[in-house]
Residue, then its C-alpha position, 0 to 999 in steps of 0.5 A: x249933676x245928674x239930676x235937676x232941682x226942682x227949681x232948675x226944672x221948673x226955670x227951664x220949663x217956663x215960657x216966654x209967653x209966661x213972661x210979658x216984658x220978654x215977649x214984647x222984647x222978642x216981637x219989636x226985634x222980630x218986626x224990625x227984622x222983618x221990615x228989613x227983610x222985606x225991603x231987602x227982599x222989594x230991592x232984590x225984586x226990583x232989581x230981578x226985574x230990571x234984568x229980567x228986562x234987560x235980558x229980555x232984550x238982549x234976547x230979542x235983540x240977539x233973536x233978531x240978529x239970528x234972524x238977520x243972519x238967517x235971511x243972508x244965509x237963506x238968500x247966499x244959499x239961493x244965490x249959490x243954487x241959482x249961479x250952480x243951476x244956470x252954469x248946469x244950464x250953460x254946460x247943458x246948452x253947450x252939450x246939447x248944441x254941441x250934440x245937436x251939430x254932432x247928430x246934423x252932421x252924421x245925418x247930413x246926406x245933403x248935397x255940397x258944391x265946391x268952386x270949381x277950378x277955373x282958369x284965371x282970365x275967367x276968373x278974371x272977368x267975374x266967372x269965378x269957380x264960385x260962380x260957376x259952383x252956383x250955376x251947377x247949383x242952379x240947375x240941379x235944384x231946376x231938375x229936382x223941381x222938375x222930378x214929381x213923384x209921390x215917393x219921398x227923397x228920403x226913402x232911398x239911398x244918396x237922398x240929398x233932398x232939397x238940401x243942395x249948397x255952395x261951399x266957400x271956403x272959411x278962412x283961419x279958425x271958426x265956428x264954420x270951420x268946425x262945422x265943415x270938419x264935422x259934416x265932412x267926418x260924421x257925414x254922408x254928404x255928396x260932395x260935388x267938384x270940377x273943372x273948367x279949364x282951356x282947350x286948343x278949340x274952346x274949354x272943358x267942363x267936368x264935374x265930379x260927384x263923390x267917385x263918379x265923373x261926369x264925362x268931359x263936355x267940351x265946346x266954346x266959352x259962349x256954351x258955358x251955360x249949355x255944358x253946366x246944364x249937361x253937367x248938371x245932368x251927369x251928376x244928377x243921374x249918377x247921385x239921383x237915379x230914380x229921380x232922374x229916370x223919373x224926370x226924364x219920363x215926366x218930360x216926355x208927357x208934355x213934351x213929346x219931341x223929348x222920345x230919346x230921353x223918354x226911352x233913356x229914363x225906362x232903361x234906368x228903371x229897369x236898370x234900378x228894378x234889378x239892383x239895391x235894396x228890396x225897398x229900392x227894387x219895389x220903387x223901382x217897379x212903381x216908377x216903371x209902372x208910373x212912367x208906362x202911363x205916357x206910353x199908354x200902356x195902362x196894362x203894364x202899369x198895372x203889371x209893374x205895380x203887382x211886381x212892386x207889391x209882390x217886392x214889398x207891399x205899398x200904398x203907393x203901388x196898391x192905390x196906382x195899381x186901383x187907378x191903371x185899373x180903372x183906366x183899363x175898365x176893370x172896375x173889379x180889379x180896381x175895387x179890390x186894389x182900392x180896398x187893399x189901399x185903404x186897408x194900408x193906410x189904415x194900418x199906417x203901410x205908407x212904405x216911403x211916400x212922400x206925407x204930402x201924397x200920402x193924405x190925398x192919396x187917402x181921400x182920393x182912395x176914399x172918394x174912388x171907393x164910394x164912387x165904385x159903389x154908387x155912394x156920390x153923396x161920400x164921393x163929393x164930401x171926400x172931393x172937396x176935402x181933397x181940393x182943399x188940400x195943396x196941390x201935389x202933382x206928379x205929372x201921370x194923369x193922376x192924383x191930379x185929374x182923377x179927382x176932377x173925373x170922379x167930382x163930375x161922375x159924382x154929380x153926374x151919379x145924384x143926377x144933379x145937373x146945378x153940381x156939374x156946372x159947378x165942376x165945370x165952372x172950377x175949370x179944367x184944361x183942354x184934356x180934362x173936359x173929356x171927364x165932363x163928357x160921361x156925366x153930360x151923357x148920363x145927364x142926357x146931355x148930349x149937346x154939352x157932350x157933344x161939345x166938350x168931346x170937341x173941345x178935349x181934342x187939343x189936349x189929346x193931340x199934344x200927349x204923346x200918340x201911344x196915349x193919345x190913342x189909347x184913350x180914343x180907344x178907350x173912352x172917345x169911341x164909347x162916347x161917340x158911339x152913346x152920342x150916336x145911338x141917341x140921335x138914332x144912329x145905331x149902325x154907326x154907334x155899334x161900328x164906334x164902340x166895336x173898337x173899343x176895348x172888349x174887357x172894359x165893363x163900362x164899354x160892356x154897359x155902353x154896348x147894352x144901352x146901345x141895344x137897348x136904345x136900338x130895341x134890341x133887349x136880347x142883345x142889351x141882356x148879354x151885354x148887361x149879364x156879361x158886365x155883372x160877370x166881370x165886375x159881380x162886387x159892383x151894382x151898375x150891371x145889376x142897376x142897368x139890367x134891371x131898368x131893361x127889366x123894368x121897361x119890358x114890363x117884367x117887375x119881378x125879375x127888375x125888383x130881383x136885379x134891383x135888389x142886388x144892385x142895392x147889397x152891393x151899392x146900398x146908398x146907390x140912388x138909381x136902384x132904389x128909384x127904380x125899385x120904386x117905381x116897379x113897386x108902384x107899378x105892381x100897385x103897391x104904392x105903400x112899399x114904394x113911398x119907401x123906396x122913394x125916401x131912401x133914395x131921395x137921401x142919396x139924390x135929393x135934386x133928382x127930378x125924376x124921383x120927385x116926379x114919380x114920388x109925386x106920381x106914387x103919393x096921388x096914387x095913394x091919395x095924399x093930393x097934398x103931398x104928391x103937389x110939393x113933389x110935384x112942385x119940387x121936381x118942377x124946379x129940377x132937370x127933367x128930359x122932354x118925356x118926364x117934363x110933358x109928363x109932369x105938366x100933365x100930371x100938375x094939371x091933373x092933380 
């Protein structure tokens, strides 16, 4: 068993390839096979792809579904988002609002009227307490609008501002009640109450601001009006003292009569300089000062306005301090206090003025310093800023003439007589066409000098005699005294301007023209040297003592006074002219022309400089161009002298 036979191996080791039949057996089997498993395997094909299909929509289906649910999940979310943000916005609207009525009432320091109580037949016939609540209120808003100041309410202490109001009561729970409650715990409000009731003569009226009581004002029903009215004042002098003091002073410059009140508002303010806060003290020296003015007494204006300084510096007190001093004639003075005003406002040093004084205070201290300096072209431009500006007056010949005086010098300064007439023509009241008078003399206008003198003395005889006089004193003599001295008058002239202030630099430069005129240069030389000395930072000494120079004939020494004039003023048209004009007489007409251009920058409608620039140009041979001068400065202002002058310089030309 072990081993094969031959035969058995050689069986076993056959094929069936070597065998033809079995072959063909094997293959038809093997095709029949196959073809049934390839058509098993096409039905298994076509059924993947059925659910392949079917899968594939399922798919896109339950994608879509995904989707869906996505989107209201996206749009739940946002509509989740958007109720959680406006319910914040809500609660925040809320806060915010009831911050904002936490943070009006603490910082509530307005005034409340309550009604007052009064007796029932009153009431009866319509004088309610409300009705007599509202003519207390009446006439406290009548005094606060009678009280100018360039102080702000706000700076001081018991301020109620424009903030002054009628309480009636609310009646139940409400929106009013909680803000009353409010007001009345966090606040600082003034609250004002009283009384009216019966006397055996008549009836009685009291009111009651906070602790303070008015006294008790008794008189007959028909004086109702009359005892709020004094009422009225109580309250406010014992609420607003500063303001009441400066109401009572303020009065006192337009009317007079009112001396008793006048005399009451100083003794407040004196009161007021020694009591309260350092920013209180210092204002109370400035309303000092302030409320001189209608006494004429500029002197103590400008002493209270140092005080105030000294208490705490202002821009207040410093641009006051600069105006008192001008009045005075201290031009020196005036310039460093003006510089020191700029320099406050520059560095934001407003110290409790009120934002409407504080931007034309700016231009004015602008307009005055490029006056000081002989720079009108500046002075104008500030001018007419200032004029568009809304009217801020406080009742002190101030902020609102100051700029009307300094407008005229202006045009008066560039010589251009079209731009006084145009100041003219803005209009002024009586008082204010004494500023005309100066620019009409330096104008050589002493007709419409002569006039407008006479036509300012009705507004000088309704201020008040002290300042009234004062201002006689001060300016009216002097421009009497130059009006005189051109009609030849010169005793006369020296007689008026003897009484006029000694330390008046202006009145010092009068007192040298007036010599001047009278042929008197020695004495015109003192006058002019004495002028530089009290006023060395300012260049009309230097300018008027010059021209002397240059009319005796000594060009050098005037070309030396002119050239100090031009450092201290060096837009200054007057010296440059006359500059010009010693050169040209030195024969030098080259430097002349120069100083002729550089002044015309200055005061380009002087008729004078066209007509010596004129003079000098045919002196140097341009005919051509000494014509247009020529020309130019026959359609300008020129006094009989220059005018001769220039028709015969036409002629031969």
């Amino acid at each position: 068993m072990a081993e094969q036979t031959g035969g058995e191996r050689e069986a076993a080791t056959q094929t069936p390839a070597s065998d033809p039949a079995a072959w063909a057996a094997l293959s038809a089997a093997d095709r029949e096979h196959a073809n049934a498993f390839l058509e098993q395997q096409k039905k298994v094909a076509v059924e993947q792809e059925v659910l392949v299909h079917l899968q594939a929509k399922e798919l896109a289906h339950e994608l879509s579904l995904r989707h869906w649910s996505l989107r209201v999940r996206h749009v739940s979310d946002v509509m989740k988002l958007a109720f959680e943000f406006s319910v914040a916005i809500i609660l925040l609207a809320i806060v915010a609002l009831i911050a904002g009525a936490v943070w009006s009432a603490a910082n509530d320091t307005g005034a409340v009227i309550e009604a007052f109580s009064v007796p029932p037949d009153m009431a009866a016939r319509g004088i309610t307490g409300e009705v007599v609540a509202s003519k207390l209120l009446d006439r406290l808003s009548f005094l606060q609008a009678q009280t100018a100041s360039t102080r702000a309410g706000s700076s001081y202490a018991g301020n109620w501002g424009e903030d002054i109001k009628v309480q009636i009561p609310d009646t139940g729970i409400s929106v009013g009640e909680l803000d009353r409650f409010l007001h009345e715990w966090l606040g600082h409000q003034t609250r004002i109450t009283g009384d009216v009731y019966r006397t055996a003569d008549g009836i009685a009226v009291t009111a009651r601001a906070g602790n303070e009581t008015s006294p008790t004002l008794t008189g007959h029903e028909a004086d109702l009006d009359s005892l709020i009215d004094k009422a009225a004042r109580a309250v406010y002098r014992a609420t607003q003292p500063y303001r009441y003091a400066r109401y009572l002073t303020n009065q006192f410059l337009s009317d007079p009569t009112r001396s008793a009140d006048y005399a009451e508002g100083i003794t407040i303010l004196k009161g007021l300089t020694h009591v309260g806060s350092p920013e209180d003290r210092a204002w109370a020296y400035d309303g000092l000062g302030s409320a001189l003015v209608p006494n004429g007494d500029f002197r103590g204006e400008a002493a209270m306005m140092r005080k105030s300084i000294a208490i705490k510096p202002g821009l207040d007190a410093d641009d006051t301090l600069a105006v008192a001093e001008g009045r005075l004639g201290h031009d020196e003075e005036s310039l460093r206090a003006t510089v020191n005003a700029m320099a406050m406002m520059r560095q934001g040093i407003t110290f409790g003025l009120d934002p409407a004084a504080t931007a034309q205070i700016s231009l004015l201290e602008q307009e005055t310093l490029a006056s000081l300096r002989g720079d009108y072209a500046t002075a104008l431009s500030r001018g007419a800023a200032l004029h568009d500006l809304p009217v801020q007056k406080d009742n002190s010949l101030h902020l609102d003439s100051a700029g009307y005086l300094l407008d005229a010098l202006a045009c008066s300064g560039m010589h251009d007589t079209d731009c006084l007439d145009r100041v003219r023509e803005a209009g002024s009241d009586s008082l204010g066409v004494l500023a005309l008078v100066a620019p009409d003399i330096a104008l050589g206008r002493f007709a419409a000098a002569t006039k407008d003198l006479g036509d300012s003395s009705a507004g000088l005889n309704k201020l008040p005699a002290p300042l009234r006089d004062y201002l006689v004193r001060r300016y009216v003599l002097k421009y009497r005294a130059l009006i005189a001295a051109n009609a030849g008058h010169f005793a006369d002239a020296r007689g008026l301007i003897a009484n006029a202030p000694a330390d008046c630099v202006d009145c010092m430069g009068a007192r040298g023209r007036i010599d001047a005129m009278a042929g008197d240069p020695a004495g015109a030389a003192f006058w002019y040297e004495r002028a530089i000395a009290a006023a060395p930072s300012i260049p009309f000494g230097y300018a008027d003592f010059g021209e002397l120079l240059l009319r005796e004939g000594k060009y050098d020494a005037a070309i030396a006074k002119f050239r100090a004039a031009n450092l201290k003023g060096p837009r200054f048209a007057d010296p440059l002219e006359m500059w010009g004009e010693a050169l040209m007489l030195k024969n030098r007409s080259d430097l002349a022309l120069a100083k002729f251009e550089e002044a015309n920058k200055y005061a380009p409608n002087w008729g004078r400089l066209h007509l010596e620039w004129g003079k000098t140009l045919f002196f140097a041979g341009k005919r051509d161009e000494a014509k247009k001068e020529f020309e130019t400065a026959s359609h300008l202002d020129l006094n009989a002298a220059d005018r001769a002058a220039l028709a015969r310089w036409r002629a031969g030309a």
